[in-house]
TIVOVO-530299 format. One record per residue (C-alpha): residue number from 1; chain; x, y, z. Coordinates in nm, 4 decimals. Example, Ala and Ser with C-alpha at 12.3 -4.5 7.8 and 13.67 -1.06 7.14 Angstrom:
% TIVOVO-530299
<vexpa i="1" ch="A" xx="1.2300" yy="-0.4500" zz="0.7800"/>
<vexpa i="2" ch="A" xx="1.3670" yy="-0.1060" zz="0.7140"/>
END
This chain:
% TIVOVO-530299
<vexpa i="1" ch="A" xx="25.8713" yy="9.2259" zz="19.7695"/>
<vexpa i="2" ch="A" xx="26.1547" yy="8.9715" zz="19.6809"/>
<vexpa i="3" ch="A" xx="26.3190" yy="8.7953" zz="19.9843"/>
<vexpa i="4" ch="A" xx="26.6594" yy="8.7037" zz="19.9950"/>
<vexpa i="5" ch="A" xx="26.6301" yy="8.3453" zz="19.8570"/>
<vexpa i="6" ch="A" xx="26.4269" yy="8.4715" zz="19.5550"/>
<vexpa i="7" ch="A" xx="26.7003" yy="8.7756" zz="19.4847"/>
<vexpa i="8" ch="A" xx="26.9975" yy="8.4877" zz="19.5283"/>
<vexpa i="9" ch="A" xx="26.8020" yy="8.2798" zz="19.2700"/>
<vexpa i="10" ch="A" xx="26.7916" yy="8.6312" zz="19.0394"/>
<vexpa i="11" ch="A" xx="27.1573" yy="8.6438" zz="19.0804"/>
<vexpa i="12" ch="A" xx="27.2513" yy="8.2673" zz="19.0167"/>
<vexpa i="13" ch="A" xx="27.0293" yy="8.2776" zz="18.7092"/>
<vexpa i="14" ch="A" xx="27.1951" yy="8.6280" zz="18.5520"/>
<vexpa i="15" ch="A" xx="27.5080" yy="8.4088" zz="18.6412"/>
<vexpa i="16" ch="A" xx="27.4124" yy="8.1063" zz="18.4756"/>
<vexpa i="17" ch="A" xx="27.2786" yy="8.2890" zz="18.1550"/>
<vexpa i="18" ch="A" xx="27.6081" yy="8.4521" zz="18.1255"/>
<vexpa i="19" ch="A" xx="27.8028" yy="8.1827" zz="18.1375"/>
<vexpa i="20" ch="A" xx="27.5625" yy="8.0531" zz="17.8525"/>
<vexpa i="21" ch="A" xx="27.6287" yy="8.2935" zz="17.6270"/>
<vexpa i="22" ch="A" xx="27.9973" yy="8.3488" zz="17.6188"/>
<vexpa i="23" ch="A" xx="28.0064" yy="7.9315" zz="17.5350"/>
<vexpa i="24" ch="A" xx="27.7996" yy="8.0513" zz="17.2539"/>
<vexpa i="25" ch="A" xx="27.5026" yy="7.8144" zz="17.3651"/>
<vexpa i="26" ch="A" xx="27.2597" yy="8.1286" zz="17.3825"/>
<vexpa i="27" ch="A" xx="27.1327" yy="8.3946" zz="17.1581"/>
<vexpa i="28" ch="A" xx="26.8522" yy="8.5502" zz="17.2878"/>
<vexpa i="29" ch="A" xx="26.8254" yy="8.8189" zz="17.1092"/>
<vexpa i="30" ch="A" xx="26.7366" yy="8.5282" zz="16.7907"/>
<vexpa i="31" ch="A" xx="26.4791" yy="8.3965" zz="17.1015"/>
<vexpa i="32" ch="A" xx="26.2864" yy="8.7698" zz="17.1851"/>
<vexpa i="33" ch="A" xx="26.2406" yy="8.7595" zz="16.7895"/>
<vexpa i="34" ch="A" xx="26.1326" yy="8.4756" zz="16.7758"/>
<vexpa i="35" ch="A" xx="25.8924" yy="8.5620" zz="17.0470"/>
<vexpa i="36" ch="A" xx="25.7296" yy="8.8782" zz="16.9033"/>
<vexpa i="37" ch="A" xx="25.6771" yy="8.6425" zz="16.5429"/>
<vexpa i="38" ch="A" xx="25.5070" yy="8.4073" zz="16.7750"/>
<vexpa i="39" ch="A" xx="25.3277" yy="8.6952" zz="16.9372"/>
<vexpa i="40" ch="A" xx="25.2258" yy="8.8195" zz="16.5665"/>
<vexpa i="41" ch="A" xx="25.0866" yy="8.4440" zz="16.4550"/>
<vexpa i="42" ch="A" xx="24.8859" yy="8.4254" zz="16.7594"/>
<vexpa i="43" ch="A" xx="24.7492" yy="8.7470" zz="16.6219"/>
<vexpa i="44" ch="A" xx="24.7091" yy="8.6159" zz="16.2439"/>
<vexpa i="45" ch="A" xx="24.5375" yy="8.3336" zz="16.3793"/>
<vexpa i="46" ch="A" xx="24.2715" yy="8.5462" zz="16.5377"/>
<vexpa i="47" ch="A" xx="24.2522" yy="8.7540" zz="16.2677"/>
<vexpa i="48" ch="A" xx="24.1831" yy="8.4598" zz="16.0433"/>
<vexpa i="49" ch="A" xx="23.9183" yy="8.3921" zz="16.2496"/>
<vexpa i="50" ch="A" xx="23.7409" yy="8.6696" zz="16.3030"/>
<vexpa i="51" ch="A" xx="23.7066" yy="8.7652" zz="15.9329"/>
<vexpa i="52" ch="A" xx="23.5976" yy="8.3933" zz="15.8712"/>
<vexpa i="53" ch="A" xx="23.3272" yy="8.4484" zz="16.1145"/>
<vexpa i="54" ch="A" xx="23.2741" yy="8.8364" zz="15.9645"/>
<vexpa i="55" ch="A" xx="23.2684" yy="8.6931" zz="15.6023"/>
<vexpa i="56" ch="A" xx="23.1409" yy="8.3516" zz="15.6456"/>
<vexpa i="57" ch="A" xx="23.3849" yy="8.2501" zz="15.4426"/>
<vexpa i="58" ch="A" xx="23.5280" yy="7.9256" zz="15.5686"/>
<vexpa i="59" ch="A" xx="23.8857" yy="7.9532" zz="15.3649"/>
<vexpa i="60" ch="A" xx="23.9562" yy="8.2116" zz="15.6449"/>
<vexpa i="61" ch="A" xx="23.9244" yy="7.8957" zz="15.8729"/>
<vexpa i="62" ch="A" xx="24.1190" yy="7.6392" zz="15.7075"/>
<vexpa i="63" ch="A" xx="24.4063" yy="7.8925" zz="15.6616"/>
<vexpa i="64" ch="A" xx="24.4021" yy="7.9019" zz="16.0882"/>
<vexpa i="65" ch="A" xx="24.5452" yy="7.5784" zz="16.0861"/>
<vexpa i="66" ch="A" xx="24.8775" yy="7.6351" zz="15.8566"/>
<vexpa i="67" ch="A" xx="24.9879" yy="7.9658" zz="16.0514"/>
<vexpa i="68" ch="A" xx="24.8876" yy="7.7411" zz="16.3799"/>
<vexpa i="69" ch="A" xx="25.1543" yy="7.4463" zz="16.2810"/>
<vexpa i="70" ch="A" xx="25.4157" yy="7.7686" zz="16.2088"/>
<vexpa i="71" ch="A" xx="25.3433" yy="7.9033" zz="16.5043"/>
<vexpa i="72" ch="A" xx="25.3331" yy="7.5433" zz="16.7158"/>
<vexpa i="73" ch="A" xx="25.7083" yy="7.4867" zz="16.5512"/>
<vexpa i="74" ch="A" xx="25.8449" yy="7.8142" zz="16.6406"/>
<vexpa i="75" ch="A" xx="25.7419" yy="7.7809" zz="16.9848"/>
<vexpa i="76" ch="A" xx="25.9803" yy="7.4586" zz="16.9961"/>
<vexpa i="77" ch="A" xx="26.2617" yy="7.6454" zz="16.9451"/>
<vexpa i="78" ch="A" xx="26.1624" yy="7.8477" zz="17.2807"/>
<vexpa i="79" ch="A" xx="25.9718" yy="7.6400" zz="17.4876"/>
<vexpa i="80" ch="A" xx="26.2392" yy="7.3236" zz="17.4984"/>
<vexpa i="81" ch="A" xx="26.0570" yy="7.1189" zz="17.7892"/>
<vexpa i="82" ch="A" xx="25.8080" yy="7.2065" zz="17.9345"/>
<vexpa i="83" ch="A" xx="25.5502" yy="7.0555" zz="18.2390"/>
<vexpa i="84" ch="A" xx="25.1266" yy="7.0476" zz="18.2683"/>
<vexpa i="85" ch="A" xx="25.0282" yy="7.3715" zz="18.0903"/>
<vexpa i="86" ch="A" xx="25.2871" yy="7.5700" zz="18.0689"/>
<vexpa i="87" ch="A" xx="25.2827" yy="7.5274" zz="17.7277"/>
<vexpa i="88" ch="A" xx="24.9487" yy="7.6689" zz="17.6948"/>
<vexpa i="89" ch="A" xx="25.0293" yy="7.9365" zz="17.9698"/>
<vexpa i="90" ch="A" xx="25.3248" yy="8.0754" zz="17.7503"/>
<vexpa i="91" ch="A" xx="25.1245" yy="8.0953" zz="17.4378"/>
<vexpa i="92" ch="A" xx="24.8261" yy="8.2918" zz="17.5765"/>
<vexpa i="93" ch="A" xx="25.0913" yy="8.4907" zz="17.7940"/>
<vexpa i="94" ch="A" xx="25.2442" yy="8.6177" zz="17.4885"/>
<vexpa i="95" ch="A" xx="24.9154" yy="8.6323" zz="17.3506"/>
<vexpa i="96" ch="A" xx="24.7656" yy="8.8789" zz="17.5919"/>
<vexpa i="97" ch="A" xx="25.1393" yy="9.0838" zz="17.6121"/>
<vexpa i="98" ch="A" xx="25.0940" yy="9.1431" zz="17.2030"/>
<vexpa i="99" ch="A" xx="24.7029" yy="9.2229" zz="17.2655"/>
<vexpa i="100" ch="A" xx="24.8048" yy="9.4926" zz="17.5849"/>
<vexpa i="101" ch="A" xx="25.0608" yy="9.6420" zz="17.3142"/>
<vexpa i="102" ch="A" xx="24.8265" yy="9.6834" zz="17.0409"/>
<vexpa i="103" ch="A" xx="24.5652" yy="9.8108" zz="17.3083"/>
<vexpa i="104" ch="A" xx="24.8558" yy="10.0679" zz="17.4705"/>
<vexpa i="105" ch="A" xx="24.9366" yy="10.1870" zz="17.1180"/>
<vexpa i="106" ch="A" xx="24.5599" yy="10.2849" zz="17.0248"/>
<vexpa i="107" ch="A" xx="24.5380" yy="10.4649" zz="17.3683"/>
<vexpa i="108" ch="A" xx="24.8612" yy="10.6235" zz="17.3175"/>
<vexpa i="109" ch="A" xx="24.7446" yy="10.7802" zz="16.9551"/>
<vexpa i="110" ch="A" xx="24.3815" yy="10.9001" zz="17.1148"/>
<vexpa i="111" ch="A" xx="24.6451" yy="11.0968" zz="17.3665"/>
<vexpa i="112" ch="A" xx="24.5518" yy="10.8783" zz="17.6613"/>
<vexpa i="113" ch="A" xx="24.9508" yy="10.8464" zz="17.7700"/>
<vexpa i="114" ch="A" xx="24.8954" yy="10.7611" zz="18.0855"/>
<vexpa i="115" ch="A" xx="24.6784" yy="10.4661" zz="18.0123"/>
<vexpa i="116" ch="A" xx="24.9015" yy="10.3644" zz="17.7345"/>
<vexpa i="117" ch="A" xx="25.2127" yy="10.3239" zz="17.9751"/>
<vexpa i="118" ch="A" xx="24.9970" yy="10.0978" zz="18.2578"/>
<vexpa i="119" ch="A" xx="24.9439" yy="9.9013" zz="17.9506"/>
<vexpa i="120" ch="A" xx="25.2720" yy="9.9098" zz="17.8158"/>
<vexpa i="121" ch="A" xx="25.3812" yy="9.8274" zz="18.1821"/>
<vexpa i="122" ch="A" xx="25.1334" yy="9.5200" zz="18.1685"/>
<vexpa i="123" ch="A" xx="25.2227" yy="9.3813" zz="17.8365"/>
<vexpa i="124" ch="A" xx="25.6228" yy="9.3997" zz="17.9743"/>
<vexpa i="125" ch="A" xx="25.4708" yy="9.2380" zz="18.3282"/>
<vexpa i="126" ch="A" xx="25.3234" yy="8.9641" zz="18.0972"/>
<vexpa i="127" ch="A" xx="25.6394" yy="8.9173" zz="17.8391"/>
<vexpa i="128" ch="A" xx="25.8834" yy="8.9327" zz="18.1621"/>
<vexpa i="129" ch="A" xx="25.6492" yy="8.6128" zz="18.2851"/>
<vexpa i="130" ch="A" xx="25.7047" yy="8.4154" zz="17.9894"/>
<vexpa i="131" ch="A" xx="26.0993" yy="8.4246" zz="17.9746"/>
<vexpa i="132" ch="A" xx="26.0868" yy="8.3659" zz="18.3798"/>
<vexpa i="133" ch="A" xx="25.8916" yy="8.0625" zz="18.2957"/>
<vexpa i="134" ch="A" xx="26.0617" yy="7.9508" zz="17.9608"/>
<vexpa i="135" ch="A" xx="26.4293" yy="8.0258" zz="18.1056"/>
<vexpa i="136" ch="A" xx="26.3330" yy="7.8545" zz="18.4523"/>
<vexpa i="137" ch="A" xx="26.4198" yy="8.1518" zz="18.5967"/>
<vexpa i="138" ch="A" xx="26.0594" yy="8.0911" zz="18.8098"/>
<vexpa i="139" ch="A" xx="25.8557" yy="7.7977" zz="18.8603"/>
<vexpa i="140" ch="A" xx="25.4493" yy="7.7984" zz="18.8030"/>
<vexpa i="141" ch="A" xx="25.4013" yy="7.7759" zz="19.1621"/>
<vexpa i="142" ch="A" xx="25.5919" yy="8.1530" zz="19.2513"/>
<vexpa i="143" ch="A" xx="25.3293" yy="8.2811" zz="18.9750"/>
<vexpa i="144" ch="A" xx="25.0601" yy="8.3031" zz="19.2546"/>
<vexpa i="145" ch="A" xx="25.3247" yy="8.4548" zz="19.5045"/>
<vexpa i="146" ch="A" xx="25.3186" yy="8.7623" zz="19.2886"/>
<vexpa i="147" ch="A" xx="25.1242" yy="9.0716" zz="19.4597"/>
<vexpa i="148" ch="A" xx="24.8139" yy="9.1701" zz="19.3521"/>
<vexpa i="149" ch="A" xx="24.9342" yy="9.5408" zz="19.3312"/>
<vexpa i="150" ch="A" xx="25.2366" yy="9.4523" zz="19.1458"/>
<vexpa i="151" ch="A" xx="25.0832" yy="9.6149" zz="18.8482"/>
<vexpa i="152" ch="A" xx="24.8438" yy="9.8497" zz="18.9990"/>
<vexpa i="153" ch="A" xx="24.7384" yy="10.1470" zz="18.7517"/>
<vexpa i="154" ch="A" xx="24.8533" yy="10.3586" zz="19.0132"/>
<vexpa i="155" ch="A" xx="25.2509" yy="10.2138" zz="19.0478"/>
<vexpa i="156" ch="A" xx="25.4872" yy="10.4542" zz="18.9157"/>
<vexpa i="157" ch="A" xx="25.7037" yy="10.1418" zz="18.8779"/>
<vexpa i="158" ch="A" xx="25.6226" yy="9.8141" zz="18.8934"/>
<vexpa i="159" ch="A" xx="25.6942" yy="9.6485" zz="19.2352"/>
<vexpa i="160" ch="A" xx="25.7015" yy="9.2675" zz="19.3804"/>
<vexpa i="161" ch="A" xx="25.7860" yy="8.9941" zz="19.1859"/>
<vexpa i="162" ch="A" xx="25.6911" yy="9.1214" zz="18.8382"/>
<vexpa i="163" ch="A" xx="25.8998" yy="9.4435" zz="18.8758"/>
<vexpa i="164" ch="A" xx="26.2031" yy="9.2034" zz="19.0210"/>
<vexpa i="165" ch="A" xx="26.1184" yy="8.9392" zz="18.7213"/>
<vexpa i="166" ch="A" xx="26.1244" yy="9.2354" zz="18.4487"/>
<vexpa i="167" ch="A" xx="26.4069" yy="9.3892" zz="18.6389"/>
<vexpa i="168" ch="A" xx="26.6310" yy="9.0966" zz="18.5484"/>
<vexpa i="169" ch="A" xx="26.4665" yy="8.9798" zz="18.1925"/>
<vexpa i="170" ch="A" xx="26.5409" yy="9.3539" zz="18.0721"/>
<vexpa i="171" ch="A" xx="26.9381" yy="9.3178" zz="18.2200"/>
<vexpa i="172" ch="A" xx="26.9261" yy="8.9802" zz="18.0260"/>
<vexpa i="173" ch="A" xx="26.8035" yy="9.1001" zz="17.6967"/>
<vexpa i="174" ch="A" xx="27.0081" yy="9.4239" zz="17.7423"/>
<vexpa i="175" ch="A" xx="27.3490" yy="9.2367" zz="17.6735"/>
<vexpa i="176" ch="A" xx="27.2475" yy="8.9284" zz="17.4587"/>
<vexpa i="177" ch="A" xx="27.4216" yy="8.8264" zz="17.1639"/>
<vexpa i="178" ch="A" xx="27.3726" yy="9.0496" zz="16.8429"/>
END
């Protein structure tokens, strides 16, 4: 469960991307496109992969490295300045978010709905993560402060940190710039 200090951070940081936006500095709306492209290169890369490896055709290998650079320079537009590995940690945290998605979506056509909305709520958990991160909303070191249940399959929401974080990314995101 938040504290006081981490909701007063929430609240300065809804504050500060508010003012933002009406000076016209912000669209995220452009940036959560941007993110689910990413999210779809990450998955074209694999792809690529995987039917080089299926195929052993090795043009399916050399085309990894063309959507790679795309997907490298679209990530610059998001990830401004970063430390250590967060680079790395936002990449394979929209990664796994697409990968949950895809995952939820299978389960949700075999009729498995209630496996397909732990996932869903996993793959929000995970996007939620990455704008905390990328919008310094949350440093790397109050990732490991999260609780381990946060995302239990059993949570009808959603609680601790994560539920807080996506909480306040889905307010964000709700009145962005169109």
């Amino acid at each position: 469960m938040a504290d006081a200090t981490d909701m007063q951070r929430l609240n300065e940081f809804v504050a500060r991307v508010d003012a933002m936006k009406k000076q016209d500095k912000m669209d995220l709306s452009s940036d959560q496109d941007l993110s689910i492209a990413i999210m779809n290169l990450v998955s074209i890369e694999e792809h690529f992969f995987f039917t080089g490896a299926k195929t052993g055709k090795h043009e399916y290998y050399d085309m990894i490295a063309e959507v790679r650079e795309m997907r490298k320079e679209l990530l610059k537009k998001i990830i401004k300045e970063y430390e250590g590995e967060v680079w790395c940690i936002s990449k394979h945290l929209l990664a796994a978010c697409m990968r949950l998605m895809e995952v939820g979506t299978k389960a949700l056509g075999l009729g498995r709905n209630d496996e397909a909305h732990d996932l869903f709520g996993k793959a929000y958990g995970l996007y939620s993560l990455f704008w905390g991160i990328n919008l310094k909303l949350v440093s790397v070191r109050d990732v490991k402060k999260i609780d381990e249940h946060a995302l239990n399959v059993h949570d009808a929401k959603p609680q601790g940190f994560l539920g807080s974080l996506g909480d306040i990314v889905k307010k964000v995101f709700d009145c962005c710039i169109e």
